[in-house]
C-alpha positions in Angstrom: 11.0 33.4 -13.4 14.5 31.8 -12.6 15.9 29.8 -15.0 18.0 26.9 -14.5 20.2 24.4 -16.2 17.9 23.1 -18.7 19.0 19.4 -19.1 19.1 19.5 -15.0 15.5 20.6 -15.0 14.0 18.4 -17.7 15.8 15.4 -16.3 14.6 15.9 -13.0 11.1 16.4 -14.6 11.5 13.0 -16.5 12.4 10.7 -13.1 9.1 12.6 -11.7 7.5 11.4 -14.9 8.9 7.9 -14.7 8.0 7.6 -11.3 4.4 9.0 -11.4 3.8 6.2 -14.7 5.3 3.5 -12.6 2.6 4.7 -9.6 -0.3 3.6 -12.2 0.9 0.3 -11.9 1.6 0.3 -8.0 -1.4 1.6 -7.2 -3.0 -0.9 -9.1 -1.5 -3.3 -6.7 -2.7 -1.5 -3.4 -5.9 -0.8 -4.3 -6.3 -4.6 -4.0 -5.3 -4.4 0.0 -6.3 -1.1 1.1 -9.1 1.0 0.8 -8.2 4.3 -1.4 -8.5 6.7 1.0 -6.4 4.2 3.5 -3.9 4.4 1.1 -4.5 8.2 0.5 -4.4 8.8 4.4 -0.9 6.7 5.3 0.7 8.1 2.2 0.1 11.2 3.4 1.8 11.1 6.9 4.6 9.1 5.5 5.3 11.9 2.9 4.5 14.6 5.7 7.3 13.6 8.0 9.9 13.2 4.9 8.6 17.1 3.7 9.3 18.2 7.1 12.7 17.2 7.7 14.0 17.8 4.1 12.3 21.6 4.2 12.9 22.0 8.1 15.5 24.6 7.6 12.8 26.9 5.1 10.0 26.7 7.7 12.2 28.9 10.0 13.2 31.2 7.2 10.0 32.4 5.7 7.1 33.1 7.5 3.2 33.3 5.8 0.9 35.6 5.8 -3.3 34.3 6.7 -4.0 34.7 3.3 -0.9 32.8 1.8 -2.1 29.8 4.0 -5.6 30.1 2.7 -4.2 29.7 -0.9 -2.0 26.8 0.1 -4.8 25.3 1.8 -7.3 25.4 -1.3 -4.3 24.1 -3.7 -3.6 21.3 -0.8 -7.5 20.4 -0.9 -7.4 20.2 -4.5 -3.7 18.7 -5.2 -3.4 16.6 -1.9 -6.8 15.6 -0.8 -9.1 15.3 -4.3 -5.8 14.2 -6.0 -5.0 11.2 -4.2 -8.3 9.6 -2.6 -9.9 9.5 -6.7 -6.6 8.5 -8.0 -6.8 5.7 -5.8 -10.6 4.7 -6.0 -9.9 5.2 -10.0 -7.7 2.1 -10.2 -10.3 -0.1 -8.5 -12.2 0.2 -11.6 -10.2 0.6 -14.6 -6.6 -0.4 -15.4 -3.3 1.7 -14.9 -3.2 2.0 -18.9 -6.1 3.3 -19.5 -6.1 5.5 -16.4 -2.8 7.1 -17.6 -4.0 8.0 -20.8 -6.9 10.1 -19.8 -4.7 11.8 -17.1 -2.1 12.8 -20.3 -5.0 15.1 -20.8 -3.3 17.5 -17.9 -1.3 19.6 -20.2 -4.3 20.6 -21.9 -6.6 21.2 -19.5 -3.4 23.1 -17.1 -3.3 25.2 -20.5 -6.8 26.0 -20.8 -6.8 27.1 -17.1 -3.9 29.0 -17.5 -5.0 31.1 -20.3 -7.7 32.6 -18.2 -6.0 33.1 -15.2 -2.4 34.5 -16.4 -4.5 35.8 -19.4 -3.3 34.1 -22.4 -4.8 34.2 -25.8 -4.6 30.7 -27.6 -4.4 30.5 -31.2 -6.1 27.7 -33.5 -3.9 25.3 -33.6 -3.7 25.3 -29.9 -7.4 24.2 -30.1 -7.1 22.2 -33.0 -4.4 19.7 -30.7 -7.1 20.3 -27.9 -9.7 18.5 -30.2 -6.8 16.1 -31.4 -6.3 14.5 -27.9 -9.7 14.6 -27.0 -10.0 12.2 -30.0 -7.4 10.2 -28.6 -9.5 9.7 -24.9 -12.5 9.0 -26.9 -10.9 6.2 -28.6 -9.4 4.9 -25.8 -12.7 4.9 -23.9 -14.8 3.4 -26.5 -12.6 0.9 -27.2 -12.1 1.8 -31.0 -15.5 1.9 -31.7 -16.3 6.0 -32.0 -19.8 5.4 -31.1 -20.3 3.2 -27.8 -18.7 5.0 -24.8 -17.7 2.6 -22.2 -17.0 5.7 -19.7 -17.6 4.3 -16.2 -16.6 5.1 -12.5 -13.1 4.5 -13.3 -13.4 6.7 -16.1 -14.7 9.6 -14.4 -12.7 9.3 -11.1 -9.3 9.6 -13.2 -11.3 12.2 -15.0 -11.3 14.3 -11.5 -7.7 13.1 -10.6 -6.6 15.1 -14.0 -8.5 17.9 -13.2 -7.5 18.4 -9.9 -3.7 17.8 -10.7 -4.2 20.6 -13.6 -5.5 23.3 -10.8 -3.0 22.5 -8.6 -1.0 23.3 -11.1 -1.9 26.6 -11.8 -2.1 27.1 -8.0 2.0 26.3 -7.9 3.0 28.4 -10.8 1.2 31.4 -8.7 2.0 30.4 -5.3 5.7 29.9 -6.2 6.2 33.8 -7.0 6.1 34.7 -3.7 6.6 31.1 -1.6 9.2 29.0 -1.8 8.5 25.3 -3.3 9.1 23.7 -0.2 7.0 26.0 1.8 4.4 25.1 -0.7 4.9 21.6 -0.9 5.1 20.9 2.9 2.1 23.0 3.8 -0.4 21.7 0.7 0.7 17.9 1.6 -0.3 18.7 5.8 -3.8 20.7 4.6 -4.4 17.5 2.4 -4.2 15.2 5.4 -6.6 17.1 7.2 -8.8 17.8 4.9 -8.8 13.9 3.8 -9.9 12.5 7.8 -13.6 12.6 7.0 -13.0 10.3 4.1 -11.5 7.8 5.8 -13.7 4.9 6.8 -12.2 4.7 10.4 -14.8 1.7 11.2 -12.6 -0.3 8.8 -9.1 0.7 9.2 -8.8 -2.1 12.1 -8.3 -4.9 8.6 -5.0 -2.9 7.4 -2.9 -4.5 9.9 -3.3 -7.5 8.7 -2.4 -6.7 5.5 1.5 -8.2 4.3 4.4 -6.3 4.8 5.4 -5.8 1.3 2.8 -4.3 0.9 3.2 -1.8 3.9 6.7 -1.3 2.3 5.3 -0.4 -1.4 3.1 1.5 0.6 5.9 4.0 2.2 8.3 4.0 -0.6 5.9 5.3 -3.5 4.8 7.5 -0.7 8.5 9.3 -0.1 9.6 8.9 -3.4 6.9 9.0 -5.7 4.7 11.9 -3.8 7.1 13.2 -1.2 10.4 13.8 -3.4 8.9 14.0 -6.9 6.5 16.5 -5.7 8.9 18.9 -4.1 10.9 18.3 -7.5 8.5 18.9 -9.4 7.1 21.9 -7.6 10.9 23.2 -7.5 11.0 22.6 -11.6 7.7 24.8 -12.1 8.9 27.6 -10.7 11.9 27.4 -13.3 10.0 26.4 -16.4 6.2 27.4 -16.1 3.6 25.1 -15.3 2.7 24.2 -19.3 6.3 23.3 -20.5 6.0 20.9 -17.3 2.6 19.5 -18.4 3.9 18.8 -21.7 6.3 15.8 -20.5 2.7 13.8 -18.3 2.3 12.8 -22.4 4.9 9.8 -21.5 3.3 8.6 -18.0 1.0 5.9 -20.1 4.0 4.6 -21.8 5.6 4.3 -18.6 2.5 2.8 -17.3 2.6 0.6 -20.4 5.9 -1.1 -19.8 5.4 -1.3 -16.0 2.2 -3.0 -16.3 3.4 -5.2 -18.8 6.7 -6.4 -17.0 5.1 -6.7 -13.5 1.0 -7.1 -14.0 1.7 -9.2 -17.6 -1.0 -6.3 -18.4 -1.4 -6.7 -22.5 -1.4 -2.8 -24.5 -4.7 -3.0 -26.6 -4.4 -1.7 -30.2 -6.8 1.4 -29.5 -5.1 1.9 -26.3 -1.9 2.4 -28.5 -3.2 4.5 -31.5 -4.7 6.6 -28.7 -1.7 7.2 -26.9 -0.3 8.7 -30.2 -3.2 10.8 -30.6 -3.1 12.0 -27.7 0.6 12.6 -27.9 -0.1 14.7 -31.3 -2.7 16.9 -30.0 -1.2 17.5 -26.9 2.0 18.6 -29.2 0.5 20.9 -31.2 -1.4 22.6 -28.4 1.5 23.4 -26.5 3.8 24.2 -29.1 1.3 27.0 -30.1 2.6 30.8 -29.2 0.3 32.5 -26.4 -0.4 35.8 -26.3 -0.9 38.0 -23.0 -3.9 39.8 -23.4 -3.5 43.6 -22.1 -5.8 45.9 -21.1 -6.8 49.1 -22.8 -6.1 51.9 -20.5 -6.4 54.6 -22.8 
């Protein structure tokens, strides 16, 4: 794996993170205009056409083989399609806050994938911060209470949004040993647009033109930036650091999403919303601190 400047890397990791906890908040605002998968479907070609001209000169460069595309195009249906179209329909019913807390799960769950697929033994206190962050959802979901869940559609669409982004994850951290992070950025983004047309409600689309034009502009710019260039970054920054280290900084998107929302929604932080976003934080902590072991077979 090549290394790189460390305070470069983790910087760049932290304006993704920034960005991606500001999103919460954003989205929150288009989901009241467009339809998520309208959202899903423009972002899309917007952040297609910037991919393509800012890795233009790597297209020519590196050629793929039919099964390279294949695994692009499962981590594109995964990262791309799933990714954005339940992100999107999350935030229609439940707020940015609460959304970014259950997606600070990713670290965890990334790690849990990656122990079985790059074989890694965790020790106990890797699941004791599992169980520690859990905690921390639970309380945020019930509200403080422990014993009534209030875990609705919202809830369980973020839910998928985490999931997804964890095995995409893991998808990246392969794919990048052989692929360039463009390559794989470009090509999962254009397999995520097509694999997102039957989703869209095409009957409908006709009402987005008559939606304002500051919206249309929010619209493009979270696109490019948010999607578009943090993604490439970010994909650029696994390939340097490993997929878990990267995980281990999503623990700040719901304060990010906390001081968005409260600057530009007026959105007020709930106590339990707070305790659980130091929970979580904890758990998630421990858990990735833990040592892994490779597990190696016995060939004797």
């Amino acid at each position: 794996m090549r290394k790189g400047n460390p305070i470069i890397v983790y910087s760049i990791l932290l304006f993704c993170i920034i960005a991606w906890g500001s999103n919460f908040v954003f989205g929150s605002i288009l989901v009241e205009n467009f339809d998520p998968s309208v959202i899903a479907f423009f972002r899309l070609i917007f952040i297609v056409i910037f991919l393509f001209f800012v890795t233009f000169r790597y297209i020519h460069q590196s050629k793929l083989t039919f099964t390279q595309y294949i695994w692009i195009a499962v981590a594109g249906f995964f990262g791309v399609t799933i990714n954005q179209w339940s992100f999107y329909a999350s935030l229609q019913y439940t707020d940015p806050v609460t959304a970014a807390l259950i997606l600070a799960l990713s670290p965890i769950v990334t790690a849990v994938i990656s122990s079985y697929w790059f074989k890694e033994r965790k020790e106990i206190p890797f699941w004791l911060g599992s169980f520690i962050a859990l905690l921390g959802v639970w309380l945020v979901i019930t509200s403080g209470s422990f014993f009534v869940p209030k875990v609705g559609k919202g809830e369980l669409l973020i839910a998928i949004t985490m999931l997804s982004f964890s095995i995409f994850l893991i998808f990246v951290q392969h794919l990048t040993k052989t692929i360039h992070p463009a390559m794989i950025t470009l090509y999962s983004n254009i397999f995520g647009l097509a694999f997102l047309l039957p989703m869209v409600p095409w009957k409908n689309t006709s009402v987005v033109w008559s939606v304002p034009l500051r919206y249309w502009v929010l619209l493009i710019i979270t696109a490019i930036v948010m999607h578009g260039l943090c993604t490439y970054l970010w994909n650029s920054s696994i390939h340097k650091v490993g997929a878990t280290k990267a995980a281990l900084l999503l623990n700040l998107e719901p304060f990010v999403a906390m001081v968005f929302g409260f600057f530009i929604l007026g959105f007020s932080v709930t106590v339990p919303q707070l305790i659980g976003a130091f929970i979580i934080i904890i758990g998630v902590f421990i858990s990735i601190r833990t040592k892994v072991k490779k597990i190696t077979a016995d060939i004797s």
